[in-house]
Phi, psi and omega in degrees: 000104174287158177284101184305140167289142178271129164277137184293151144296320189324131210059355190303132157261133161209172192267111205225172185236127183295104171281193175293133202319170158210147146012125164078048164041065196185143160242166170291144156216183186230142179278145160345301153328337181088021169284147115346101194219137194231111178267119148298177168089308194257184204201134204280121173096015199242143176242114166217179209249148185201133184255098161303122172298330162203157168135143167244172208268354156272013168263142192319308167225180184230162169231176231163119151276122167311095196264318163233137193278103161291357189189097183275129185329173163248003167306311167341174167160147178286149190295154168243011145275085201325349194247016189258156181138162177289133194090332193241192195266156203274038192277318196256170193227353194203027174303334204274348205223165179295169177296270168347294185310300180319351238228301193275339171282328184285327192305288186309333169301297196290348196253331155331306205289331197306297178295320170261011181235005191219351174097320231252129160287195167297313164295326198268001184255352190070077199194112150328328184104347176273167176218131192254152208266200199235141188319162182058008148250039189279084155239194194261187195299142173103335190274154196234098181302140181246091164280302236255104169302359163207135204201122175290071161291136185253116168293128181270242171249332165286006182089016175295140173266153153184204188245143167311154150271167167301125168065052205194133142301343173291128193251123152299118176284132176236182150217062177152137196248079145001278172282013179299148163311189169251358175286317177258023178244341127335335191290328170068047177295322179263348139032297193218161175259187193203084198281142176114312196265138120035267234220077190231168217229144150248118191205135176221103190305186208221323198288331173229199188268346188324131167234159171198160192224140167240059212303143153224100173323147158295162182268128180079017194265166164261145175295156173255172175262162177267073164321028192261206219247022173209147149322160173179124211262152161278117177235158169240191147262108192300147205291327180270313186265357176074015200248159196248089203241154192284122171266298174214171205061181163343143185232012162221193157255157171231111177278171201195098185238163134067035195046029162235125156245136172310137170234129207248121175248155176052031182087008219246147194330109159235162148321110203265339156306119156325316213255351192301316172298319157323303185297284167327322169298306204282323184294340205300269185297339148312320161265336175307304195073071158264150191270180177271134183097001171281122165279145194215156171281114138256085202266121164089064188279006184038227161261039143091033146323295181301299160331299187283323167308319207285341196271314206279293176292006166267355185069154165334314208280330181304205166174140190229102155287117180254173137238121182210133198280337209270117164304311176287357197257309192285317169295338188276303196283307186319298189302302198293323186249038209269334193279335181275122174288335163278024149258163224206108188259182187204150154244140173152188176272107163323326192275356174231343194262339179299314124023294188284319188285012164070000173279156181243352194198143172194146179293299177254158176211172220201112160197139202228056183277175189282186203302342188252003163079148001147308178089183197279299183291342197271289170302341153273352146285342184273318199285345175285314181326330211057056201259151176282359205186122183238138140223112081057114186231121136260155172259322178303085190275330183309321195294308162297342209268310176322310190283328188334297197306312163314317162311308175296341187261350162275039206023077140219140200259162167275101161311312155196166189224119184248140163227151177216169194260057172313327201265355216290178224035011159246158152346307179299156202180146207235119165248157207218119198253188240150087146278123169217178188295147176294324194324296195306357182257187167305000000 
């Protein structure tokens, strides 16, 4: 029996009138057939000409770029990164739309995911409906905020520095990151080539001056020496383990929240916006309120941001349990809160290790899990603890939107809901839920 051939789309073109954003930077439209096509590029209310990217004639859907704008939003603006655009790379999802628009498109992302996957409109989650931007970056259309405090370059075969393209292995060669901080962009990464290598991470913390490179070799390449255009301490990565080792300087960055600072090691998880860990802290304990003598939960605890607010304000008479699975992340955390005695970091997967530590009760709880969010067994163990006031930190909203609902079969309802804009010309966006038992509502 032979195999019918699938015929491909790719390049296919057609003329399509732009529908409403969706989940992942990109909005909908329909081909004259009634295909499915999930468009870049475009602005919701926009007649534009789209080249498909990927996709066959048995797929559900097809993705497609906007190559030309017949009829333009008033939303519109020219990207002002030369390196953004159908084809190039794929770091930014809305260089095309106004400040103000990116803002109101992640908003209609959240109340979408909100509504079809957790029941909620915006009033019943308690969320204005706004997603707000992070102090200092209200700028105006064209102007580019420089947040991003780390930033993943991809090497090319010449040793080129550049950015992925989209859904792509392919590396755009830049010679500037718009949105780069000016801490990593002082570093002059694209510059130079860089024969042997990968991969390389740049990260210049917003809390000191610490600059730091993460190298990721080719198998079998020697290191270069590192030459740039700031001190700036090295780390690489080993080929077999995967593990992250110092060649020289400092083997962490030292960050800065809650007039406390952090020490970030191997590359290992900070906020990548300046203002974000602050920002994110302060919604955190503004809906928790914790009192003195209270215990709490810090779950996917990173290096104890959170653990250390919650320590400072339950006082000596409290106690703050973290769970965080990433070993150096867990010595970072030890380390960083060493001055509270009641706190308690666990190493491990929050779903094995919470279980084993036998609480049965706790006032707060505190989770910040990765894109895919906490899941079902987690959250209906959390919701057994009783707790008065849980908060919910995302990156995700389909991800957040999954557990609300997991939550609600567990009585605990949304109080309130915050969103900022951390993220901004991308697609992403960090919310922040406020749970309490439903008893306690309306």
């Amino acid at each position: 029996m032979q195999n019918t051939p699938v015929t491909s789309l790719v390049g296919a073109e057609y003329e399509v009138e732009v529908g409403p954003v969706a989940h992942g930077g990109h909005c909908i439209a329909r081909t004259e057939a009634g295909r499915v096509l999930f468009v870049r590029h475009a602005l919701p209310g926009e007649r534009v000409r789209v080249r498909v990217t990927e996709g066959e004639e048995t797929s559900r859907f097809l993705r497609a770029d906007a190559i030309e704008i017949l009829d333009a939003s008033k939303d519109r603006v020219e990207a002002p990164c030369p390196f953004a655009g159908p084809g190039k790379c794929g770091g930014c999802d809305w260089q095309h739309a106004k400040p103000g628009a990116q803002r109101r498109l992640k908003g209609e992302v959240i109340a979408e995911q909100l509504l079809r996957l957790a029941g909620l409109t915006p009033e019943e989650a308690g969320w204005d409906g706004t997603v707000m931007p992070a102090e200092g970056d209200k700028l105006p259309a064209g102007e580019v905020p420089q947040w991003r405090t780390r930033v993943q370059y991809a090497v090319d075969a010449e040793g080129h520095a550049g950015l992925r393209k989209h859904r792509s292995h392919e590396v755009e060669i830049i010679d500037h990151c718009m949105i780069a901080a000016e801490g990593v962009s002082e570093l002059g990464i694209e510059k130079r080539t860089w024969e042997g290598m990968a991969a390389i991470e740049a990260i210049a913390a917003s809390g000191s001056n610490d600059r730091q490179v993460i190298l990721t070799p080719r198998p079998g390449a020697r290191l270069p020496l590192v030459e740039l255009d700031k001190p700036v301490s090295v780390m690489r990565v080993d080929e077999k383990d995967g593990g992250v080792h110092r060649v020289h300087g400092r083997a962490f960055v030292r960050e800065r929240a809650d007039d406390r600072t952090y020490r970030v090691g191997s590359g290992g998880f900070w906020q990548v916006h300046p203002k974000a860990a602050q920002t994110l802290m302060l919604a955190v304990m503004q809906g928790l309120t914790p009192r003195k003598g209270e215990t709490a939960l810090d779950l996917y605890c990173g290096v104890g941001l959170f653990a250390g607010a919650l320590a400072d304000r339950v006082g000596d008479q409290g106690a703050v349990l973290g769970i965080e699975s990433g070993k150096r992340a867990v010595e970072d955390a030890r380390h960083n809160l060493a001055g509270f005695p009641r706190v308690r970091i666990e190493q491990g997967k929050v779903e094995s290790v919470l279980p084993r530590t036998g609480i049965t009760e706790v006032d707060l709880i505190v989770l910040d899990p990765p894109r895919a969010g906490a899941g079902k067994q987690t959250v209906h163990h959390l919701a057994g603890l009783g707790a008065r006031r849980i908060a919910y930190v995302a990156c995700d909203p389909a991800a957040l939107a999954r557990d609300l609902a997991y939550f609600a079969e567990r009585g605990y309802r949304v109080r309130t809901l915050r969103a900022f804009d951390l993220f901004p010309m991308t697609h992403h966006v960090e919310c922040v839920a406020i749970l309490e038992p439903a008893s306690k509502g309306s």
